[in-house]
C-alpha positions as CSV (number, residue, x, y, z in Angstrom):
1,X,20.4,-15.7,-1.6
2,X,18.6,-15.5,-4.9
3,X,18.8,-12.5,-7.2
4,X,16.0,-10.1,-6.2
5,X,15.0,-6.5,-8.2
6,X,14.2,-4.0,-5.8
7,X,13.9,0.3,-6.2
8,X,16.3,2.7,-5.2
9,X,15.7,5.8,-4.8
10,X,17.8,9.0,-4.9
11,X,16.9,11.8,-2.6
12,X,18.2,15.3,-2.1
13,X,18.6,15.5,1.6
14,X,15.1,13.8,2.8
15,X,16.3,9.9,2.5
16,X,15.6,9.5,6.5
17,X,12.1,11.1,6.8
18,X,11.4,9.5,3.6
19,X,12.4,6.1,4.4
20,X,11.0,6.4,8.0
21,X,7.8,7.5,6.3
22,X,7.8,4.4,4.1
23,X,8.6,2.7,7.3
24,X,5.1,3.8,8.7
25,X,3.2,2.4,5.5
26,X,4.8,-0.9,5.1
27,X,6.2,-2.1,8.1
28,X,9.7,-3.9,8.6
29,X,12.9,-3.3,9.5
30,X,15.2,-0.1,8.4
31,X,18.9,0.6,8.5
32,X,20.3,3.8,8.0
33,X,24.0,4.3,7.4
34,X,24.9,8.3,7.2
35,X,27.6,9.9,5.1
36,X,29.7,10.1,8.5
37,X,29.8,7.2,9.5
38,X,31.1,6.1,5.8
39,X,34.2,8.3,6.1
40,X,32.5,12.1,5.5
41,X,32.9,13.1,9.3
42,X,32.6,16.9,9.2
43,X,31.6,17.8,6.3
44,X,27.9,19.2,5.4
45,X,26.2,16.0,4.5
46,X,27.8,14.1,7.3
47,X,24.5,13.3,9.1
48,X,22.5,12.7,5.4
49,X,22.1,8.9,4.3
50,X,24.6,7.3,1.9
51,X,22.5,4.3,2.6
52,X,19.3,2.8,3.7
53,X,17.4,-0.2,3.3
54,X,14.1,-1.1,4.3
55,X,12.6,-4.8,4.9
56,X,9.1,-5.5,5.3
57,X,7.2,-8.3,6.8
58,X,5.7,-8.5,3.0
59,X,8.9,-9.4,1.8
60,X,9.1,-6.1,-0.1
61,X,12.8,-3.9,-0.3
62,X,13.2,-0.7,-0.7
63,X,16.8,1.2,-0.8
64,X,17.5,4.7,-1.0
65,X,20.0,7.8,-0.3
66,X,20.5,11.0,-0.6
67,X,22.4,12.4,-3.4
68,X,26.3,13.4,-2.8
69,X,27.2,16.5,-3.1
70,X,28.6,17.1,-7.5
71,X,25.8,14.5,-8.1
72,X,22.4,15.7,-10.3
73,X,19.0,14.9,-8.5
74,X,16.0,14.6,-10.6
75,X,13.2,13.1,-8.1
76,X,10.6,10.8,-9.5
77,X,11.4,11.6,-13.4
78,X,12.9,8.1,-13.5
79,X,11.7,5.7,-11.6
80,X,7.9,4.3,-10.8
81,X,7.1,1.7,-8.1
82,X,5.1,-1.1,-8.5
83,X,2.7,-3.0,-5.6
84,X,0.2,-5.6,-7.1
85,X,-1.2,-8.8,-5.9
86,X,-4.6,-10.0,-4.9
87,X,-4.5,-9.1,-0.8
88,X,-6.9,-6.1,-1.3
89,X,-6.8,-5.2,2.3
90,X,-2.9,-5.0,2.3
91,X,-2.5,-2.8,-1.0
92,X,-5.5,-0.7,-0.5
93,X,-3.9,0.3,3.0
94,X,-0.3,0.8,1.3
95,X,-2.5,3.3,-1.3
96,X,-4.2,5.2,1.8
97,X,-0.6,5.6,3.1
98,X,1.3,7.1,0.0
99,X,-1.7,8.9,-1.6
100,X,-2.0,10.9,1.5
101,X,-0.8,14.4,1.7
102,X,0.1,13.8,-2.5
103,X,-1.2,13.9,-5.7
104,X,-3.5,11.2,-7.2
105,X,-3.1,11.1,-11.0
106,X,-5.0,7.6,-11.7
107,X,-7.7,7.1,-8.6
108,X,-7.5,4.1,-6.8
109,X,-11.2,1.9,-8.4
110,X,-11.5,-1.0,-10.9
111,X,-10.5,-0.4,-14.2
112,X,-11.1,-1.6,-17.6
113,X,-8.9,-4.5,-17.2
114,X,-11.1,-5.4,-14.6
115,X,-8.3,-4.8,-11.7
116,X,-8.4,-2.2,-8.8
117,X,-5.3,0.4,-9.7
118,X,-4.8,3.4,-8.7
119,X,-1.6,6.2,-9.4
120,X,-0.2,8.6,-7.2
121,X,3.0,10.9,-6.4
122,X,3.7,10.5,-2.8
123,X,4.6,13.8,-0.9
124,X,8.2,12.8,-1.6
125,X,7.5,12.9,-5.4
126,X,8.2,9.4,-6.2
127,X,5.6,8.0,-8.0
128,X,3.3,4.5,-7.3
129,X,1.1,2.5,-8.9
130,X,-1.6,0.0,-6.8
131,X,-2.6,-3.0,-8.5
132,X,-5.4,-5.1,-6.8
133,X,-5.6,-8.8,-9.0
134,X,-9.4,-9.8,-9.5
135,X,-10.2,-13.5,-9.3
């Protein structure tokens, strides 16, 4: 397998609605593995995700948990996701997804660069930026 570079994402006790959510916009194939089943049986976070992974069709990855208990969580002060590339149907229904229900800071329409981009926070708080490549 080739070296890929793919987001992960820390959450503080959401990761499965979160990742089931992205599930709904993108498509794919997700696996969850819970703190439980990873040796925490019985203890508060035991049904919580230590780790998840989500495949699309698009060939898109995204990974995430939830944060172990003694760890810090700061949600989306670190990390932006990326989508770009020139299927316009595809990214403008990924932007309809994750702009619903949160908070558009950049709205989704061609820009000076002469691109459609649009930013958001989804209602999860992690942030996205939509990039649709002009010809």
């Amino acid at each position: 397998m080739a070296s890929r570079l793919n987001p992960y994402i820390s959450f503080a006790g959401d990761a499965r609605q979160a990742l089931e959510f992205y599930k709904t916009v993108f498509g794919g194939e997700l696996t969850l593995n819970t703190f439980g089943e990873s040796g925490m049986a019985g203890s508060p976070v035991e049904d919580q995700i230590m780790h998840g992974q989500l495949e699309s069709p698009g060939g898109y990855t995204l990974m995430a948990s939830d944060t172990p208990p003694g760890m810090e969580h700061n949600p989306g002060t670190n990390i932006s996701v990326s989508l770009s590339g020139d299927d316009g149907e595809e990214l403008r229904g990924y932007w309809e997804k994750l702009s619903t229900d949160g908070t558009v800071s950049v709205p989704f329409e061609k820009q000076m660069w002469g691109d459609e981009f649009g930013a958001c926070t989804d209602k999860f708080g992690i942030s996205w930026m939509v990039n649709v490549t002009q010809a």
